[in-house]
N, CA and C atoms of all chains as a GROMACS GRO file, in nm:
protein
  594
    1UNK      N    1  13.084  16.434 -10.629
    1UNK     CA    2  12.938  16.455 -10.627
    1UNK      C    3  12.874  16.350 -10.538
    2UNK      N    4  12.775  16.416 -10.450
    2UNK     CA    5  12.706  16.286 -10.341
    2UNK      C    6  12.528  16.320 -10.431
    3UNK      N    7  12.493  16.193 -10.400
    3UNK     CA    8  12.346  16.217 -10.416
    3UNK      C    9  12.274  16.215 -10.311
    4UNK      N   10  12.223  16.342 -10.263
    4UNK     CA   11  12.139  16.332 -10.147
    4UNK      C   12  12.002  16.266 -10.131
    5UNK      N   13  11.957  16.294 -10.231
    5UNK     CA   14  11.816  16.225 -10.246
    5UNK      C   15  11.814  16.181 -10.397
    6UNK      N   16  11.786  16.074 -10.456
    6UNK     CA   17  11.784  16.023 -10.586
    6UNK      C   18  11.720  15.909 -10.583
    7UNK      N   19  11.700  15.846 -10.670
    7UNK     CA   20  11.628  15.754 -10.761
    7UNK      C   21  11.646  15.644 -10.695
    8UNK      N   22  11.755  15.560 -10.582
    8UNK     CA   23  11.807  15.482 -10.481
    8UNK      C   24  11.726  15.508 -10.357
    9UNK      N   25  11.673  15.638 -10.334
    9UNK     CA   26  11.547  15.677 -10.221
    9UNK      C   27  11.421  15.674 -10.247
   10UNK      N   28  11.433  15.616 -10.350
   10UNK     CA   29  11.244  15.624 -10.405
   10UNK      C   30  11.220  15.760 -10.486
   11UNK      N   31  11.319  15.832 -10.435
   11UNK     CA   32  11.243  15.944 -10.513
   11UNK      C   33  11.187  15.996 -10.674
   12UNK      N   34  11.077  15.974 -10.719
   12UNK     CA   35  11.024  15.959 -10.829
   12UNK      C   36  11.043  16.073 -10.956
   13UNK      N   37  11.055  16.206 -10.896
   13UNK     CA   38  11.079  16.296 -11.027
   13UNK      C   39  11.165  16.384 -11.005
   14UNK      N   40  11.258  16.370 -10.932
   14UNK     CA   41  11.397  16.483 -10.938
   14UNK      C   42  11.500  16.434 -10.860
   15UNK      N   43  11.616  16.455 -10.821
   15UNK     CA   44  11.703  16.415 -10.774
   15UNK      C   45  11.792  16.539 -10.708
   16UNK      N   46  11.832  16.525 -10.600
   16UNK     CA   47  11.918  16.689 -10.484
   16UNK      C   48  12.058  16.615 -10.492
   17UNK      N   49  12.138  16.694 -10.567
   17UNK     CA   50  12.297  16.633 -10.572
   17UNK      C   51  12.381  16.727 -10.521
   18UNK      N   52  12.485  16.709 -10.400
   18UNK     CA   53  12.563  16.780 -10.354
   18UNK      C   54  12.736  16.774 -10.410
   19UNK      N   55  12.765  16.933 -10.460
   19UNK     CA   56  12.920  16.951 -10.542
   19UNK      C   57  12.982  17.017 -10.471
   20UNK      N   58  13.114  16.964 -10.518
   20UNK     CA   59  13.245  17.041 -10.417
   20UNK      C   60  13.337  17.046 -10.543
   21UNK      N   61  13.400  17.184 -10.544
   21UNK     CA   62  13.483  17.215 -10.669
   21UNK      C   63  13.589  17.276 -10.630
   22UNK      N   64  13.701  17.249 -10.611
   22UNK     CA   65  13.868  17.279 -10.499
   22UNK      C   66  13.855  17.420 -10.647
   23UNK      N   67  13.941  17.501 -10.558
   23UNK     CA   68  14.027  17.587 -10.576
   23UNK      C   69  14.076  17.577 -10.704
   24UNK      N   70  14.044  17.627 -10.862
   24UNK     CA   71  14.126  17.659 -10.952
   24UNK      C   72  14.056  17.559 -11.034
   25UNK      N   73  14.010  17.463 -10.972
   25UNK     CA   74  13.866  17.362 -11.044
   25UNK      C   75  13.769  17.402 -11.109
   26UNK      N   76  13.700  17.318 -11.227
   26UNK     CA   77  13.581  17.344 -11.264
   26UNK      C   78  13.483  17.226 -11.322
   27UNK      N   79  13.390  17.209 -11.322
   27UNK     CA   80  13.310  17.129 -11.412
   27UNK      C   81  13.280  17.100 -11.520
   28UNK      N   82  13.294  17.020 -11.631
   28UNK     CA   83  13.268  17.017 -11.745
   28UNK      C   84  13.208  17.135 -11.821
   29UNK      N   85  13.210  17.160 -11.973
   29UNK     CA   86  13.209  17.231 -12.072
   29UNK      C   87  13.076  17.173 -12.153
   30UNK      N   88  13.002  17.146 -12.067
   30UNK     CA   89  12.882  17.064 -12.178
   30UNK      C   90  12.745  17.095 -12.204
   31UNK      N   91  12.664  17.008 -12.197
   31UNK     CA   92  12.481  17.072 -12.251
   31UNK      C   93  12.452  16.894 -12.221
   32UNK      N   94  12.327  16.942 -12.197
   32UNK     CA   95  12.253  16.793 -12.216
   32UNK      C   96  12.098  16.819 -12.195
   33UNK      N   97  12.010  16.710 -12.222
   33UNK     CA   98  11.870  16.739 -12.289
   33UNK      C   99  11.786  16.722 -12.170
   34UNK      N  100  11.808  16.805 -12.017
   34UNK     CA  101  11.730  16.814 -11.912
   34UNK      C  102  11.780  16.937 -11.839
   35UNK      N  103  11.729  17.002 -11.730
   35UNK     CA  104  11.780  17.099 -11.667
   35UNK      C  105  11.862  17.104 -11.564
   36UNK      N  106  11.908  17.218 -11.470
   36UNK     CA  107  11.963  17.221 -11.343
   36UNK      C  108  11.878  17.319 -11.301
   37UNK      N  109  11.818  17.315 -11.154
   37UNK     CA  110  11.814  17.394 -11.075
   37UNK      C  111  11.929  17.358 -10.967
   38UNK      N  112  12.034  17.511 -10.953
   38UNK     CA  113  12.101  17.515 -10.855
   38UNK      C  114  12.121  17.612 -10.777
   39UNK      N  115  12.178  17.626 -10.668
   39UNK     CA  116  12.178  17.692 -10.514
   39UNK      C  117  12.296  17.634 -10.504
   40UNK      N  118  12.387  17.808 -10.471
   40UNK     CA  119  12.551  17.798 -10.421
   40UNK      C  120  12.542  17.828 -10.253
   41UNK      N  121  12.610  17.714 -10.217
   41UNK     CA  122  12.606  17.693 -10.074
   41UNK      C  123  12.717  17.783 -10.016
   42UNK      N  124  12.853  17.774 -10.058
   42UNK     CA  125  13.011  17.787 -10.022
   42UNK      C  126  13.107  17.831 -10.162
   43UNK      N  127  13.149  17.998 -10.186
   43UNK     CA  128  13.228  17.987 -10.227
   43UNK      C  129  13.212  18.093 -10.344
   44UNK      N  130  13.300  18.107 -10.422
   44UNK     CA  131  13.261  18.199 -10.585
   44UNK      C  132  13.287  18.158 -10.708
   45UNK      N  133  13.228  18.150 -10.781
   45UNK     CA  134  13.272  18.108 -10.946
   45UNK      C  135  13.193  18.185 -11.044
   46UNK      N  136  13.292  18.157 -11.204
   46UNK     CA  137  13.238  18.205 -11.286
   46UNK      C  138  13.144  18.119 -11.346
   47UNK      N  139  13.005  18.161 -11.377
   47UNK     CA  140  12.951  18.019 -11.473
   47UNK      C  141  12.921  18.072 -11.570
   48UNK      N  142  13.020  17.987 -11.712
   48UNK     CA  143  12.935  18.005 -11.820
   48UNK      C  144  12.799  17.976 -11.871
   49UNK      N  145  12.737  18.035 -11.920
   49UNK     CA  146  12.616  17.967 -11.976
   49UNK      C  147  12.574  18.074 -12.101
   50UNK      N  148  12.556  17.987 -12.163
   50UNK     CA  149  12.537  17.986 -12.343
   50UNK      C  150  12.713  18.052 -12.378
   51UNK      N  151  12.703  18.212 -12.432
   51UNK     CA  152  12.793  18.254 -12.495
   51UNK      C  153  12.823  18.372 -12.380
   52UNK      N  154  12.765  18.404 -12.241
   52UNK     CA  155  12.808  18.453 -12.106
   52UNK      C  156  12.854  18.403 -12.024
   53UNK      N  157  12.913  18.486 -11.928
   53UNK     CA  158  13.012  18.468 -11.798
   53UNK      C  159  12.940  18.527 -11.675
   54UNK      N  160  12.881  18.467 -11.570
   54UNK     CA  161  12.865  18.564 -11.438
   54UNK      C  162  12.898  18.525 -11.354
   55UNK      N  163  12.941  18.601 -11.272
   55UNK     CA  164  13.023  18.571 -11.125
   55UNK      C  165  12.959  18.524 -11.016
   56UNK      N  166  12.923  18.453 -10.985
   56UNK     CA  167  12.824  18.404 -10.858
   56UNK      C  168  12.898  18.380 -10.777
   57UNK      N  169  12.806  18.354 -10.649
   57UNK     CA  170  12.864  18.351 -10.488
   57UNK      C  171  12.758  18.256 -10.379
   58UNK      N  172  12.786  18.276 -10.298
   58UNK     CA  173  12.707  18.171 -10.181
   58UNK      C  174  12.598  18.241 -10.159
   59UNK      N  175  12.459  18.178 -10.206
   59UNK     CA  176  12.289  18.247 -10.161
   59UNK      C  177  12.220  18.268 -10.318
   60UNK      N  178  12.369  18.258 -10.430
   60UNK     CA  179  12.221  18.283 -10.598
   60UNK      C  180  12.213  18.171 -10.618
   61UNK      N  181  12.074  18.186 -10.714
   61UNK     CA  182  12.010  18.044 -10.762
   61UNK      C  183  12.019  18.077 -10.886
   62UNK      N  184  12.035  17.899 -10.968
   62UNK     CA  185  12.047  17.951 -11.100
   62UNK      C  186  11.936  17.821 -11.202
   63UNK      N  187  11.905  17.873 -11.267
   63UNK     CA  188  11.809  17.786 -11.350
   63UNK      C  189  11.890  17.748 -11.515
   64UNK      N  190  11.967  17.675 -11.490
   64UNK     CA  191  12.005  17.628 -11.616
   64UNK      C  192  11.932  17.511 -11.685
   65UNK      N  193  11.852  17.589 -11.811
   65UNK     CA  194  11.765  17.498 -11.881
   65UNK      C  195  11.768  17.420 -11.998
   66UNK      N  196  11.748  17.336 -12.032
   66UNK     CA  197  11.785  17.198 -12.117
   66UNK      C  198  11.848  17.250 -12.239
   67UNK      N  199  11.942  17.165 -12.268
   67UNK     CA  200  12.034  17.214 -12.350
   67UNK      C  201  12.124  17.300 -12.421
   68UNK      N  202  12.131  17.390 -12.250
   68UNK     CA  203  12.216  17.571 -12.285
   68UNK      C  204  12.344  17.487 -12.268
   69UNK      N  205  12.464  17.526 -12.285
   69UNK     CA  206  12.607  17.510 -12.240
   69UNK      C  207  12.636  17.572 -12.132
   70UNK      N  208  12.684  17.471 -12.005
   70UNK     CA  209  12.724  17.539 -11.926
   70UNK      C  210  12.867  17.505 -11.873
   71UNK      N  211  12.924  17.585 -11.753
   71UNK     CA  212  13.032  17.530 -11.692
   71UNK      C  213  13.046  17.581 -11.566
   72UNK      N  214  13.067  17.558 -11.429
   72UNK     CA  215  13.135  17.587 -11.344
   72UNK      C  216  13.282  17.617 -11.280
   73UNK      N  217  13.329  17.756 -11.290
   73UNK     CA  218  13.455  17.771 -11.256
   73UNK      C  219  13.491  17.792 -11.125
   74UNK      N  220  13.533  17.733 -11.016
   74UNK     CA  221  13.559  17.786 -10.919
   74UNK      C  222  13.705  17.928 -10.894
   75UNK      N  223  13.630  18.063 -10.904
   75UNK     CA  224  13.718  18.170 -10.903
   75UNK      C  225  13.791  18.191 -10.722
   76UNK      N  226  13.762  18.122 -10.667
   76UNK     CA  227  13.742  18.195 -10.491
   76UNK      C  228  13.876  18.097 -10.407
   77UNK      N  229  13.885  18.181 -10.330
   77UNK     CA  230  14.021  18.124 -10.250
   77UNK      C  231  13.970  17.952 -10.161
   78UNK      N  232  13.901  17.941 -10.135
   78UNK     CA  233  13.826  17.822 -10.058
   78UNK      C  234  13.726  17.709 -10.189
   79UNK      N  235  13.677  17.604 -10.083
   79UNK     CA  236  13.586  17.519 -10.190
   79UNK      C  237  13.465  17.614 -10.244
   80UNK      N  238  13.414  17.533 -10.374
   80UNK     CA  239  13.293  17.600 -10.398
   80UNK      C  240  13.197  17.490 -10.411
   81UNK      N  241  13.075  17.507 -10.323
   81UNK     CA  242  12.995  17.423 -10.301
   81UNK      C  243  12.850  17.426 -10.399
   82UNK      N  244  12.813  17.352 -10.401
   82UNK     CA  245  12.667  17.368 -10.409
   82UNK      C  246  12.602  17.248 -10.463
   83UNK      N  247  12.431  17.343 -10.439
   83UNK     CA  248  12.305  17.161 -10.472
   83UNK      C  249  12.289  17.213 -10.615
   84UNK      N  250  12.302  17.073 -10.742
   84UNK     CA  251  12.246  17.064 -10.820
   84UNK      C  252  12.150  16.970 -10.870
   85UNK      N  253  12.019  17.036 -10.853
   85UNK     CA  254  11.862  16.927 -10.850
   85UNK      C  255  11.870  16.891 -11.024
   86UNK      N  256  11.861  16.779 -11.051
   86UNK     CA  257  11.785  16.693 -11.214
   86UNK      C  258  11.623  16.677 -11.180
   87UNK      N  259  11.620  16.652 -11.314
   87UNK     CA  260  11.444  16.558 -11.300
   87UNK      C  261  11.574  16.375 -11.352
   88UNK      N  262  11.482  16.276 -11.262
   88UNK     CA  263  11.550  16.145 -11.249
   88UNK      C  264  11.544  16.091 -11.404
   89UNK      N  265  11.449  16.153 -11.465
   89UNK     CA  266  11.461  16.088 -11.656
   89UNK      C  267  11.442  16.181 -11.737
   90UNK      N  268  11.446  16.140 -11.855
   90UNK     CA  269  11.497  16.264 -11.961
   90UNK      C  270  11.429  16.209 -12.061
   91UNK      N  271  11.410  16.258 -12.226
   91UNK     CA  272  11.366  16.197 -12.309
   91UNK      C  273  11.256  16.081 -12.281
   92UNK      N  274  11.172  16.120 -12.261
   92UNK     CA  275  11.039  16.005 -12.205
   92UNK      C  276  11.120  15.885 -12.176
   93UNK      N  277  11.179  15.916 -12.061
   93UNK     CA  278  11.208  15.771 -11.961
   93UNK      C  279  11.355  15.729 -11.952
   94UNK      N  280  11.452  15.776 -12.009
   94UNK     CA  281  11.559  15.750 -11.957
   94UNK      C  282  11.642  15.780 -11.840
   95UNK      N  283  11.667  15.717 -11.778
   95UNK     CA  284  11.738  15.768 -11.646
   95UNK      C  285  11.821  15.848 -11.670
   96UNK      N  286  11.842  16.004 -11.563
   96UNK     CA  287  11.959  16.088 -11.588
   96UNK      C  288  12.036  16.030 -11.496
   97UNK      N  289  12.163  16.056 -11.596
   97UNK     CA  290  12.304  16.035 -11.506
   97UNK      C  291  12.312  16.123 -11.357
   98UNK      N  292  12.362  16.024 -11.282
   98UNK     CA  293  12.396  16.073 -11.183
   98UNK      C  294  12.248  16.147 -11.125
   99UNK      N  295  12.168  16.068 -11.117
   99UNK     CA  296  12.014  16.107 -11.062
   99UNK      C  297  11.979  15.980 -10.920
  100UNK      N  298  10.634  18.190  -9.813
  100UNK     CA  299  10.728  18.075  -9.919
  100UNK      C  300  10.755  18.162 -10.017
  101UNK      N  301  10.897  18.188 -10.067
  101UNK     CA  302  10.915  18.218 -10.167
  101UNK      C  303  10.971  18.152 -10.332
  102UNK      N  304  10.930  18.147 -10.403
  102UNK     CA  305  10.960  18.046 -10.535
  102UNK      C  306  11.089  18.099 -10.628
  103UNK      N  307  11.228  18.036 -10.563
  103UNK     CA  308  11.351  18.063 -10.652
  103UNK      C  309  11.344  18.036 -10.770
  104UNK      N  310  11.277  17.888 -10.794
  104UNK     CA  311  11.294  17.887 -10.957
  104UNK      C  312  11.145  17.780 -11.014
  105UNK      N  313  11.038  17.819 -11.064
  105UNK     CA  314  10.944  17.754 -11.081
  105UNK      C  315  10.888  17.774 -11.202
  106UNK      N  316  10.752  17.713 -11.264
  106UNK     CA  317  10.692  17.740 -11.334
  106UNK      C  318  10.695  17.866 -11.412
  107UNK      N  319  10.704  17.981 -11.334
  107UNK     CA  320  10.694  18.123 -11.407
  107UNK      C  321  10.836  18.143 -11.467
  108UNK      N  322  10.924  18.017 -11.412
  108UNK     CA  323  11.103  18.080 -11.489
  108UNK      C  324  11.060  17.971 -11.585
  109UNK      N  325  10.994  17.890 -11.642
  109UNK     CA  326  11.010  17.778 -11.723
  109UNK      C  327  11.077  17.686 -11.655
  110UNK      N  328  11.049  17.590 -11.522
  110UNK     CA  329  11.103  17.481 -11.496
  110UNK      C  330  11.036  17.369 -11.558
  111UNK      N  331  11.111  17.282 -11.611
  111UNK     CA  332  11.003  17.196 -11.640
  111UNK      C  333  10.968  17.126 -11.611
  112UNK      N  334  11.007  17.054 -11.452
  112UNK     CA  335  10.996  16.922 -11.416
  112UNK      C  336  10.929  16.956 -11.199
  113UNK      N  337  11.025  17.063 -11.213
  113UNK     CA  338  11.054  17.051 -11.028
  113UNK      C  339  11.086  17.196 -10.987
  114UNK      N  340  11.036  17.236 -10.897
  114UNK     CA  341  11.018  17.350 -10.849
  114UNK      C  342  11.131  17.425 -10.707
  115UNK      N  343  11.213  17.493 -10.682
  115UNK     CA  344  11.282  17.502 -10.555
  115UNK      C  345  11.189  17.611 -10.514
  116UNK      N  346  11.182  17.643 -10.366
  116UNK     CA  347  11.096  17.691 -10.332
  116UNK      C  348  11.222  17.732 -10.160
  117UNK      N  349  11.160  17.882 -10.110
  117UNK     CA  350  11.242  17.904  -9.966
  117UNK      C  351  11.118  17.929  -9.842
  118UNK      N  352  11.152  17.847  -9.776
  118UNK     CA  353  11.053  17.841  -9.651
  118UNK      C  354  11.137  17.945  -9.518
  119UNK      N  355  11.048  18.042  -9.465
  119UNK     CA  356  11.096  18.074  -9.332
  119UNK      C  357  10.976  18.056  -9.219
  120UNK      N  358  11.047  18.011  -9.125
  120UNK     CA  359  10.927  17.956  -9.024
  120UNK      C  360  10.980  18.012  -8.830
  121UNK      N  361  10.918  18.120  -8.873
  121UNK     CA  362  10.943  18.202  -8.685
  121UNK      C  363  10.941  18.094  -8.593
  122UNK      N  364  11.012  18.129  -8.507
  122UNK     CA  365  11.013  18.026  -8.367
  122UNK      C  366  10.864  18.060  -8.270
  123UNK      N  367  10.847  17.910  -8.263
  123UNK     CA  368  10.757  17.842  -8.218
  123UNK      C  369  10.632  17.823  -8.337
  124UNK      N  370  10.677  17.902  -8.470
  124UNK     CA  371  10.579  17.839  -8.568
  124UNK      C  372  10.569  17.713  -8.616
  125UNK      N  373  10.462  17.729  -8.685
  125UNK     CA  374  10.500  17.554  -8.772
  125UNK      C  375  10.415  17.566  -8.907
  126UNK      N  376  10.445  17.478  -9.029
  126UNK     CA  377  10.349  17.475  -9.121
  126UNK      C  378  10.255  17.365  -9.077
  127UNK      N  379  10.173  17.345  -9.217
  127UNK     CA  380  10.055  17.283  -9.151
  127UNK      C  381  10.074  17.105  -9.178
  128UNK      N  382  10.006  17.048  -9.089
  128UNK     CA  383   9.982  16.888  -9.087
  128UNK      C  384   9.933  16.826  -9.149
  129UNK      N  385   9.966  16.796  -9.300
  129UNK     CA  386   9.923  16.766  -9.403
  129UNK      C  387   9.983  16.654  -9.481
  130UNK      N  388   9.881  16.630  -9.569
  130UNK     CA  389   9.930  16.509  -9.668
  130UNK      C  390   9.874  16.567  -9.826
  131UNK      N  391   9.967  16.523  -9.913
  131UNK     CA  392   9.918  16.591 -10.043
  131UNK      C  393  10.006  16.437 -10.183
  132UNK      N  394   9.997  16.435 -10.275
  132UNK     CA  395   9.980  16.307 -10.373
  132UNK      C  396  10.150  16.375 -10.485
  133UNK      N  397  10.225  16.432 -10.423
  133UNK     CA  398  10.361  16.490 -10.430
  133UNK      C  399  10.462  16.477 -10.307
  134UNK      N  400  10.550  16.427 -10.385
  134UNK     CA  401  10.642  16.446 -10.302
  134UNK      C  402  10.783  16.566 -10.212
  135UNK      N  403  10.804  16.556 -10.143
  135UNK     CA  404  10.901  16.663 -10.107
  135UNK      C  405  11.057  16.624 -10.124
  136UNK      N  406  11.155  16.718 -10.128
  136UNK     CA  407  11.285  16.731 -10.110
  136UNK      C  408  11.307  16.824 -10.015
  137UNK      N  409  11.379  16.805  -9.916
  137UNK     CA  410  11.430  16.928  -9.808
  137UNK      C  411  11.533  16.972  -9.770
  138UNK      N  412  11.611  17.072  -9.771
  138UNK     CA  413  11.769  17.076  -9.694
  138UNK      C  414  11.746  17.210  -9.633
  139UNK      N  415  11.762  17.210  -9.475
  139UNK     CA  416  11.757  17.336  -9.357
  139UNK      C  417  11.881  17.370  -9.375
  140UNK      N  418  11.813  17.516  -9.417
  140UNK     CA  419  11.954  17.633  -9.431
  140UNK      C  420  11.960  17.660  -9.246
  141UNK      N  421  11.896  17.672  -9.194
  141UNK     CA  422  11.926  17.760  -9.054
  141UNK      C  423  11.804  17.696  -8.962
  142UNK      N  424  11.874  17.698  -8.840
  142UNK     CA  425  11.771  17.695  -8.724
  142UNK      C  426  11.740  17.515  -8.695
  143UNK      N  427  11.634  17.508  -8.644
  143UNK     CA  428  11.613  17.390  -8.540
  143UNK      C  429  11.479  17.354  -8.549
  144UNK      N  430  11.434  17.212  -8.575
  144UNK     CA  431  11.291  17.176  -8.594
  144UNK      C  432  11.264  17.044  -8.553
  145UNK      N  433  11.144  17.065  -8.508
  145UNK     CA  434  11.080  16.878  -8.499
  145UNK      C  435  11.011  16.853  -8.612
  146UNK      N  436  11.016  16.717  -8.688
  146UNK     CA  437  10.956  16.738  -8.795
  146UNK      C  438  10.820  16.595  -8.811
  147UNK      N  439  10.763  16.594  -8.787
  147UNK     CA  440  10.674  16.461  -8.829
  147UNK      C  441  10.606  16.445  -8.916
  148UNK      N  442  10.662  16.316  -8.919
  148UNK     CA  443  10.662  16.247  -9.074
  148UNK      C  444  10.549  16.138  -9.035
  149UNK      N  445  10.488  16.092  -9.080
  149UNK     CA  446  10.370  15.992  -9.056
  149UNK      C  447  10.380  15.999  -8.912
  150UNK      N  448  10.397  15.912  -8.815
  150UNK     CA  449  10.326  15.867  -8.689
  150UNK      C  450  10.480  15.900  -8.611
  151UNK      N  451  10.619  15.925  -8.668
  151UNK     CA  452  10.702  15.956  -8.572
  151UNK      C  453  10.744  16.117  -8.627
  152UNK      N  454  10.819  16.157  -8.515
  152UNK     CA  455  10.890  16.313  -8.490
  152UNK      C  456  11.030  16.292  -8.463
  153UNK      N  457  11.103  16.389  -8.578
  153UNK     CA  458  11.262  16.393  -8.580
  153UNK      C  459  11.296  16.532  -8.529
  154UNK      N  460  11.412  16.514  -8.478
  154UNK     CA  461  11.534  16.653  -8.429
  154UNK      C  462  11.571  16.678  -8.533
  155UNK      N  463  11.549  16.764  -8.663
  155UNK     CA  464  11.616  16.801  -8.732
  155UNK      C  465  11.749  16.954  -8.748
  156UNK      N  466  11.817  16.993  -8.810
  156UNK     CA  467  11.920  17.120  -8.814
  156UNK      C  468  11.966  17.129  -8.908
  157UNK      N  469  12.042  17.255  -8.911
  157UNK     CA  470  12.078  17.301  -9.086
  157UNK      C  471  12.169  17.201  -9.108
  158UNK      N  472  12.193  17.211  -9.240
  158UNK     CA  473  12.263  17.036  -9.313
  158UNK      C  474  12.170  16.951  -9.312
  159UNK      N  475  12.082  16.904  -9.222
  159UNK     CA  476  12.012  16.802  -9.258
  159UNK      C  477  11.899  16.753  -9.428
  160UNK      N  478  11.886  16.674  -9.487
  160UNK     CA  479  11.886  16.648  -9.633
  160UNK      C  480  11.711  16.541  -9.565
  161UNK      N  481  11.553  16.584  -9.586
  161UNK     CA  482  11.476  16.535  -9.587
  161UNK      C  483  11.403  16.453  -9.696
  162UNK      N  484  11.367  16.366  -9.747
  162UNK     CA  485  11.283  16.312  -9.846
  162UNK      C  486  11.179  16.274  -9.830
  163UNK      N  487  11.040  16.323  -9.820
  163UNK     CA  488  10.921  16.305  -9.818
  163UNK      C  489  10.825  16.271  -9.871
  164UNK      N  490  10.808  16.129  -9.883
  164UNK     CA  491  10.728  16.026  -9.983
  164UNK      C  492  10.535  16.102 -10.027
  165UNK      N  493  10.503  16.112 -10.099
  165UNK     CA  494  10.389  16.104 -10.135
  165UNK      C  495  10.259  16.070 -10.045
  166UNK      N  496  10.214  16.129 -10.008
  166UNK     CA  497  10.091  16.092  -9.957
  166UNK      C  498  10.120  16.065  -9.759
  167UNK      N  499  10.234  16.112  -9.798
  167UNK     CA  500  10.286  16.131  -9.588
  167UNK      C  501  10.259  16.221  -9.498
  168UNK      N  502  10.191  16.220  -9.403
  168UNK     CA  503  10.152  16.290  -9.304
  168UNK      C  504  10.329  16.371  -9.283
  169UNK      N  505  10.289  16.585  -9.287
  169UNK     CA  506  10.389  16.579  -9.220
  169UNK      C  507  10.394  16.719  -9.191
  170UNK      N  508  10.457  16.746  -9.114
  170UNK     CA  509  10.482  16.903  -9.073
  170UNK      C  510  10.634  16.932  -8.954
  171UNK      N  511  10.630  17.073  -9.026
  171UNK     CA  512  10.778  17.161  -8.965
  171UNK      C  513  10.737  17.244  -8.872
  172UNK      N  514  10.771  17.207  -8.776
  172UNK     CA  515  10.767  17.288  -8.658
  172UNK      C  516  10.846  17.374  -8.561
  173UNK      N  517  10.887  17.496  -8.593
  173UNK     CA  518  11.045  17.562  -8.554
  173UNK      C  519  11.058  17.564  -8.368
  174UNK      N  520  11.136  17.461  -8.331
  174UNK     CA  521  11.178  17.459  -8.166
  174UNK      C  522  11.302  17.515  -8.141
  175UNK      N  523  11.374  17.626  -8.254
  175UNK     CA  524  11.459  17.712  -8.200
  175UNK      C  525  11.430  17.831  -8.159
  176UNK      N  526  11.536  17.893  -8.119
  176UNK     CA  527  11.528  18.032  -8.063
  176UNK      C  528  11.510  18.152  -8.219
  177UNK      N  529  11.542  18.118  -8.316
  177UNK     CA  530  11.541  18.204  -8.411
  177UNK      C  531  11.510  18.121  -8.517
  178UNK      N  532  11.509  18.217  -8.697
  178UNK     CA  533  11.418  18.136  -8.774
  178UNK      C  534  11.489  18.019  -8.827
  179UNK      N  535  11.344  17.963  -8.851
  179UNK     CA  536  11.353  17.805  -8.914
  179UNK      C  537  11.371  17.859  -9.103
  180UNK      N  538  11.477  17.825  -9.169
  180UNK     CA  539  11.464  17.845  -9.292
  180UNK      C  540  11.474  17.727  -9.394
  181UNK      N  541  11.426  17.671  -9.472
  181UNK     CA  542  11.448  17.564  -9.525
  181UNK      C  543  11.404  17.549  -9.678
  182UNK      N  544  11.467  17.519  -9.791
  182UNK     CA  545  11.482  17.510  -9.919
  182UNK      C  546  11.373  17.352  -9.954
  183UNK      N  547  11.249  17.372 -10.015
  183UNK     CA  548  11.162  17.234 -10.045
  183UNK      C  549  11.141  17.253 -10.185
  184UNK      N  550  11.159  17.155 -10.242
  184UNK     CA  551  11.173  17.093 -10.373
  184UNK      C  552  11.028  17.062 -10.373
  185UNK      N  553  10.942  17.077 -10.495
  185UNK     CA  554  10.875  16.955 -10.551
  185UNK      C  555  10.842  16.947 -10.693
  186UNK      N  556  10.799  16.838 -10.746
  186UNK     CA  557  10.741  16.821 -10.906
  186UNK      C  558  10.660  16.954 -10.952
  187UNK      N  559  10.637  16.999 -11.059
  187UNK     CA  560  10.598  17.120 -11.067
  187UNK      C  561  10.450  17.037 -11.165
  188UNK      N  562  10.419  16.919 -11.180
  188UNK     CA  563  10.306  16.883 -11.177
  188UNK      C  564  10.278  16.757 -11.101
  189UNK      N  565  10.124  16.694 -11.111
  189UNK     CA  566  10.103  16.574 -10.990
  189UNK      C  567   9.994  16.524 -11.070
  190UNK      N  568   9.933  16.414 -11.055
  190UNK     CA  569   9.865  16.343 -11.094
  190UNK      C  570   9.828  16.336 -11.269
  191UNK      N  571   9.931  16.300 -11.304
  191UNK     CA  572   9.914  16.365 -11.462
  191UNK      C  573   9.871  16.466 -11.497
  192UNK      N  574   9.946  16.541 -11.452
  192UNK     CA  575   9.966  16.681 -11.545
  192UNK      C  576   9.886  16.797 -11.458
  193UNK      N  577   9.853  16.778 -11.358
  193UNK     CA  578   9.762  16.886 -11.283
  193UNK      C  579   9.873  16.978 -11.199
  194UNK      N  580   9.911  17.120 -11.205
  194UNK     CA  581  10.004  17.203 -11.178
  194UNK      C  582  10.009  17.173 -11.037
  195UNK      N  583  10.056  17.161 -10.951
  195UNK     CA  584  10.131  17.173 -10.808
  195UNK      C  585  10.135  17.298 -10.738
  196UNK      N  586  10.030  17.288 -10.635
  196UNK     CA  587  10.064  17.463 -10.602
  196UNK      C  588  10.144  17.516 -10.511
  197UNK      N  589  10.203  17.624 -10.539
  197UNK     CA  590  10.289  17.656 -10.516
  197UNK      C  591  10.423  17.657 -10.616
  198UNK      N  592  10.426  17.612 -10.731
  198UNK     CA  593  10.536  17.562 -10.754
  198UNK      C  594  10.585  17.635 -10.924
   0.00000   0.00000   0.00000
């Protein structure tokens, strides 16, 4: 994960984080108490979210909102890319990880 | 401008938003009390930011401080497209338009 713009740039209420997920890879199984807005750059996966599965690809956007379960599977022969934006704090004022 | 994921999906913090900008267009020369996030999907731009002008291209990752003079101006042959982030409110609590 790179941080393109975050909390190290001044930037005050969100943070643009760039992912790369190899072949047969995926991202954690978790939830946490802020959102994702994301945009798939490169590639296909399944993402869970809540108790569903959908297949995404390079060009959907997805709004995963505070405290659903999610996961990223990379299904696709190549990397799977993409931006996932935070807000930089959570719970009146704590810094998000990786913001 | 079209709004991928904003206010009307329940964002709660920050807004993604898709800009297309015809060649030889530009948006406007402005300053506003919000900040921007930027990443050019396609095409070629000069961009000025307070008192200087950048070569920007797709991949490039912008951060646009608060209260900065600035505008996109498409100097390619085809369209300027570009993904802008911002807070989906500003000055305590007053909605952000567009967002």
């Amino acid at each position: 994960m790179e941080i393109l713009v975050g909390r190290q740039h001044g930037a005050p209420n969100f943070a643009m984080r760039h992912y790369v997920v190899e072949p047969g890879g995926h991202t954690p199984h978790h939830s946490h108490d802020y959102e994702h807005e994301v945009i798939i750059i490169d590639g296909e996966a399944d993402v869970t979210y809540g108790t569903s599965v959908h297949r995404i690809r390079a060009g959907d956007v997805l709004f995963i909102a505070p405290n659903q379960m999610h996961q990223f599977r990379n299904v696709g022969a190549g990397p799977l890319r993409f931006l996932c934006m935070v807000p930089t704090s959570f719970d009146c004022g704590k810094p998000t990880p990786g913001s």
